[in-house]
C-alpha positions in Angstrom: -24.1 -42.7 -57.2 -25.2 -45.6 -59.3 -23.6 -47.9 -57.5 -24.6 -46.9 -53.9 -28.2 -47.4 -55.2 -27.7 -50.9 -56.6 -26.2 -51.8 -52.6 -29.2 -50.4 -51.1 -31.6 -52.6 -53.6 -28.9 -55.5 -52.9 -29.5 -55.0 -49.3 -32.9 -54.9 -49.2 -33.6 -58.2 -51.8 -31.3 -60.2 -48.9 -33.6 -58.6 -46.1 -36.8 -59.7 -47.5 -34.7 -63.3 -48.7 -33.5 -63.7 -45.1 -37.2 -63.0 -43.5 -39.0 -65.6 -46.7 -37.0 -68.2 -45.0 -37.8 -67.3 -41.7 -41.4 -67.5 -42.6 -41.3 -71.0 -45.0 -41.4 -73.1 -40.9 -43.9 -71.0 -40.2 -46.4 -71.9 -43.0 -49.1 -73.2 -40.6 -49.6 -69.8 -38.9 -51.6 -66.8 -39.4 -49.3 -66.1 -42.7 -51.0 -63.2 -43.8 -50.7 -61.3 -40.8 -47.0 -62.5 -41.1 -46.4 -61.6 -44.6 -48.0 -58.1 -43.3 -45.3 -57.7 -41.2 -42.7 -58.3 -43.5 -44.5 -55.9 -45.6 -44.4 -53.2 -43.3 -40.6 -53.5 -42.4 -39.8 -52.2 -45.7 -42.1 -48.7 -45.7 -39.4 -46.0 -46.1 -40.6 -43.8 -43.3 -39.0 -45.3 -40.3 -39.0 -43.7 -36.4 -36.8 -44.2 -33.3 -38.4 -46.1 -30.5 -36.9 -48.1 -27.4 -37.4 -51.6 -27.7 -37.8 -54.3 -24.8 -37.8 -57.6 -26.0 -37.8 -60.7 -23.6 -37.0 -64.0 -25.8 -37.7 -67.5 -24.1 -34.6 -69.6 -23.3 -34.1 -73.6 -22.5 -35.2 -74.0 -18.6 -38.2 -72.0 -18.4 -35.5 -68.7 -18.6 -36.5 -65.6 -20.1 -33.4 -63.2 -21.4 -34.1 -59.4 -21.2 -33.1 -57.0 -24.3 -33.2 -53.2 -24.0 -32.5 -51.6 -27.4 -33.0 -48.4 -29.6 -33.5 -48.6 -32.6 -35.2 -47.6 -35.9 -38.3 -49.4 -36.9 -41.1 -48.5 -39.5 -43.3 -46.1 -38.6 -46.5 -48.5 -40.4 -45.6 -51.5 -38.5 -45.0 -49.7 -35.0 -48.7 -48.2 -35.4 -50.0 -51.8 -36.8 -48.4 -53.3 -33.6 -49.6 -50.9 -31.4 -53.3 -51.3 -32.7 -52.8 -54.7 -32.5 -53.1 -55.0 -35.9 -50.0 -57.6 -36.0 -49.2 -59.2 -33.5 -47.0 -62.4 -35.2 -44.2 -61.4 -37.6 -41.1 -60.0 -37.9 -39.6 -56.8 -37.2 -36.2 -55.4 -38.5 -34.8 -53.1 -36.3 -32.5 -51.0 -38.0 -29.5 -48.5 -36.2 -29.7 -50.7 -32.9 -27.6 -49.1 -29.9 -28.0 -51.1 -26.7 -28.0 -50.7 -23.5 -24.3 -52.1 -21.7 -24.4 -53.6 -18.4 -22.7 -50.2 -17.0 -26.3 -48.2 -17.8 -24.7 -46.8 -21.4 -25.8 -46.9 -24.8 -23.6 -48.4 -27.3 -24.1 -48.7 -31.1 -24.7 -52.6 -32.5 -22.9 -52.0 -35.6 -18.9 -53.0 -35.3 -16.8 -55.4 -37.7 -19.1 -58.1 -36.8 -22.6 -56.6 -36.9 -24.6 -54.4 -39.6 -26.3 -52.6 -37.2 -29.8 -54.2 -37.5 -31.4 -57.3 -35.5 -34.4 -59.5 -36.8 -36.6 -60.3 -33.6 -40.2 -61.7 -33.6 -43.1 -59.4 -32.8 -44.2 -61.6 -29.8 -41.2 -61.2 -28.3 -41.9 -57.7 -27.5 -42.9 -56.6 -24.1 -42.8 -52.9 -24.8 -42.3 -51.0 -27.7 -42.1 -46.6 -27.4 -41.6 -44.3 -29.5 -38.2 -41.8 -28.7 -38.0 -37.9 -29.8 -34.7 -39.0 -31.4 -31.5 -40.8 -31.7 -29.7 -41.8 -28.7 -26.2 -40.7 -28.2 -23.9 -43.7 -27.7 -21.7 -43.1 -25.1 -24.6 -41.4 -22.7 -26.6 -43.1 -20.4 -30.5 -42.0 -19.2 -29.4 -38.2 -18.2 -29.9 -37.3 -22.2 -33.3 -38.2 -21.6 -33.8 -36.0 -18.4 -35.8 -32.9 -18.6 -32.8 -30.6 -18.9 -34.9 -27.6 -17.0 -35.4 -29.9 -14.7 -32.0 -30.7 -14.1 -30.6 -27.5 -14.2 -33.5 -26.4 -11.0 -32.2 -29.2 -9.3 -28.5 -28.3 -10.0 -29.6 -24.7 -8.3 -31.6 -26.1 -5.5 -28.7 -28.2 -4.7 -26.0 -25.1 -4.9 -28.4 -23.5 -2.7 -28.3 -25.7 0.3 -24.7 -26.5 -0.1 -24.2 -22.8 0.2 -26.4 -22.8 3.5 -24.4 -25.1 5.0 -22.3 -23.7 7.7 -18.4 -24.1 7.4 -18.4 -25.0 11.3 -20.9 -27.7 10.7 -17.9 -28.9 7.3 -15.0 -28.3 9.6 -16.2 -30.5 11.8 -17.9 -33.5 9.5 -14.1 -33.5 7.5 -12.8 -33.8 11.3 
């Protein structure tokens, strides 16, 4: 028990490490709105929100991210306030979407799961009821009373459908 406790402070010192270092080029800008989004990345109450994030490439390109993912609860309302809107956020439990229109975890042998991107990077941040299901695309989102009325409305006029009108569509 001991021992998973010292990983998680472990964990955390390299978090805030990583992000110092990130910020030390930065010294010029607004640092206290920066160091108050370093701050906030670290409250313990964290919420599940989808995440699109457009990051400026070489060529006057811009490369489109879609996650969900964990972020803290503080710094999504300070960003949403406009509170802070320089900084870093940590978002934590990323699943992504894949170019077939399904969500896939981040985490494998090669990731940890959690992405550093800059808050003005953002072009939309909401917050979600709960965790996606990898594997799923947007129909776990649907209304499911909704879908189950259309299900039925659709049963219904396949049934009013005459068989000679079938018959001869098949033909």
């Amino acid at each position: 028990m001991l021992g998973s406790y010292k990983g998680k402070c472990k964990m955390k010192l390299i978090k805030y490490v990583v992000i110092a270092i990130l910020l030390i080029p930065n010294y010029g800008c607004d640092l206290t709105e920066e160091a108050a989004a370093v701050n906030a990345n670290f409250k313990e109450e964290t919420m599940w929100t989808f995440i699109y994030i457009n990051i400026p490439e070489e060529g006057n390109k811009i490369d489109s991210y879609y996650y969900y993912a964990r972020i803290s609860k503080s710094l999504y309302q300070s960003i949403s306030s406009n509170k802070i809107k320089k900084g870093f956020i940590l978002l934590q439990n990323v699943k992504y979407w894949g170019d077939d229109d399904i969500i896939y975890d981040y985490r494998n042998n090669e990731n940890t799961g959690d992405i550093l991107f800059r808050i003005e990077n953002i072009s939309r941040v909401t917050p979600i009821k709960g965790e996606p299901k990898t594997g799923m695309g947007q129909e776990q989102f649907e209304d499911q009373k909704k879908v189950k009325e259309s299900k039925k409305q659709l049963d219904k006029e396949v049934k009013t459908i005459e068989p000679d009108t079938v018959k001869a569509a098949i033909k």
